[in-house]
C-alpha positions, 0 to 999 in steps of 0.5 A: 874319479871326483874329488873328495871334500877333504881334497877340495877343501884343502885346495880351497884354503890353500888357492886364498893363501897363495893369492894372499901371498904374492903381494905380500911378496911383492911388498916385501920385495918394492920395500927392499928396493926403495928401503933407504932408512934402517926403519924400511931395512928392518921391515923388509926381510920379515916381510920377504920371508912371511911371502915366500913362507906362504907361496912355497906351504899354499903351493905344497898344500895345494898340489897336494890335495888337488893333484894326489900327492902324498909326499907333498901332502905330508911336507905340508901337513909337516911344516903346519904341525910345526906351526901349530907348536911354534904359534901355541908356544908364542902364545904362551910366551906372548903372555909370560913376558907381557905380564910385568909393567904398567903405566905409573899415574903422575900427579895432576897429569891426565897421561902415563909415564913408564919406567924400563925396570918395570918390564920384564927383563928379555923385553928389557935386554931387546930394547937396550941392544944398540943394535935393535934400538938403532932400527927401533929408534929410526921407526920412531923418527920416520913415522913422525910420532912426535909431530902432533905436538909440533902442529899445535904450539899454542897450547898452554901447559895446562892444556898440555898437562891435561893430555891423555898421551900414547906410551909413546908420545909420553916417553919419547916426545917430552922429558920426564916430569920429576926432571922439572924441566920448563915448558916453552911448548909440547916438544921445546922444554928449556933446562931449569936453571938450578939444575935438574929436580932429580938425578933420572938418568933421561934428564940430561939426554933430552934434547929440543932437536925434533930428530932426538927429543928423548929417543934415546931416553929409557923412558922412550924404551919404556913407551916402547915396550908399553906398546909391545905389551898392549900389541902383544896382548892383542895378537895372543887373542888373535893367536888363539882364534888362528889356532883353532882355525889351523888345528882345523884345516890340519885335520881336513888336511889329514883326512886329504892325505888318508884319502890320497893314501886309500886311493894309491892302496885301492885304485878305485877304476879298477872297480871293486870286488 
């Protein structure tokens, strides 16, 4: 009995997903091996589940549609009307709490710099956790976000000034400009004698050692959040692209399922009447 083109779809689609998923099992399993920072140790599980996630829906989807199963068929086609619900109200959440915050334009300077009460406060409250902070903060110092700066030290501050900084780099790897700290080089900035010029709570954290510079400064949050938002924006528009996608494999899916149902209701070798 030749297959149907629902059935052969479905078992396409779901064949590239299960090839998709092994090595990103594979990754999320070398990093949890070799994982030796909380950096690598957050990254690890997300990475483990999307895998597993993904070969145990391909297989179901798969076997499903090419072997006429009904039961796996409905768990797949289950858990993908599930993940339609959960991705459309991500989406609309992704730009709810995105909405707030922006860069504050300093005078006489070519880059940003961000406040944390500028964004909204569940992105404020995710940040601020120790917790979350610890793993986020050791991303920062592993990928080195600050070395940039460090490769060229002969610039002068006029040069420096003139920079169009990342939210990060911006937040994290130099001391606010209303503490009136003075420059030595891009990540060496000495206190001024007379003491700060404003009572910014990040001006006493910032520290020259390359390993805290002003990680720990809500202004590094804040760059961090910048990111969030900006990446944020980014995967909601790709969101809706994957939506419609999975909206339509969901309803090839759904004529696979009819076609296997029909199929156990009227055996087609016996013939028709």
């Amino acid at each position: 009995m030749a297959f149907r083109l629902s059935n052969n779809l479905v078992g396409i689609l779901n064949l590239v997903v299960f090839v998709l998923s092994i090595p990103i099992l594979a990754g999320g399993i070398w990093l949890s091996h070799r994982s030796s920072t909380d950096c690598e140790k957050f990254l690890q599980a997300p990475i483990i589940a999307i895998g597993v996630f993904l070969l145990v829906v391909s297989l179901c989807g798969l076997v499903g549609a090419c072997c006429r199963n009904s039961l796996l068929l409905w768990i797949y086609l289950l858990v993908m009307f599930l993940l339609i619900v959960l991705l459309f109200c991500f989406t609309i959440f992704a730009f709810v709490v995105t909405n707030k915050g922006a860069g504050e334009v300093v005078s006489g300077r070519g880059y940003k710099e961000y406040r944390l009460g500028d964004y909204s406060n569940w992105l404020q409250k995710r940040v601020e956790s120790s917790k979350n902070w610890r793993k986020i903060r050791s991303c920062l110092v592993d990928s080195k976000v600050c070395q940039r700066f460090e490769g060229n030290g002969n610039r002068t501050l006029d040069q420096f000034v003139k920079e169009n900084l990342s939210p990060l780099q911006s937040g994290c790897c130099k001391p606010p400009t209303a503490c009136g700290f003075i420059y030595q080089s891009a990540t060496v900035w000495n206190k001024p004698a007379n003491g700060f010029a404003s009572n910014n709570t990040d001006c006493p954290v910032w520290n020259n050692d390359p390993n805290t510079l002003c990680y720990d400064c809500e202004s590094c949050k804040a760059g961090v959040l910048a990111n969030i938002k900006d990446d944020w924006k980014k995967v909601s528009i790709l969101n809706i692209i994957f939506l419609v996608f999975l909206v339509v494999v969901y309803s090839v899916g759904c004529c696979a399922f009819r076609n296997n149902r029909e199929d156990y209701a009227y055996p087609r070798w016996k013939g028709h009447p």
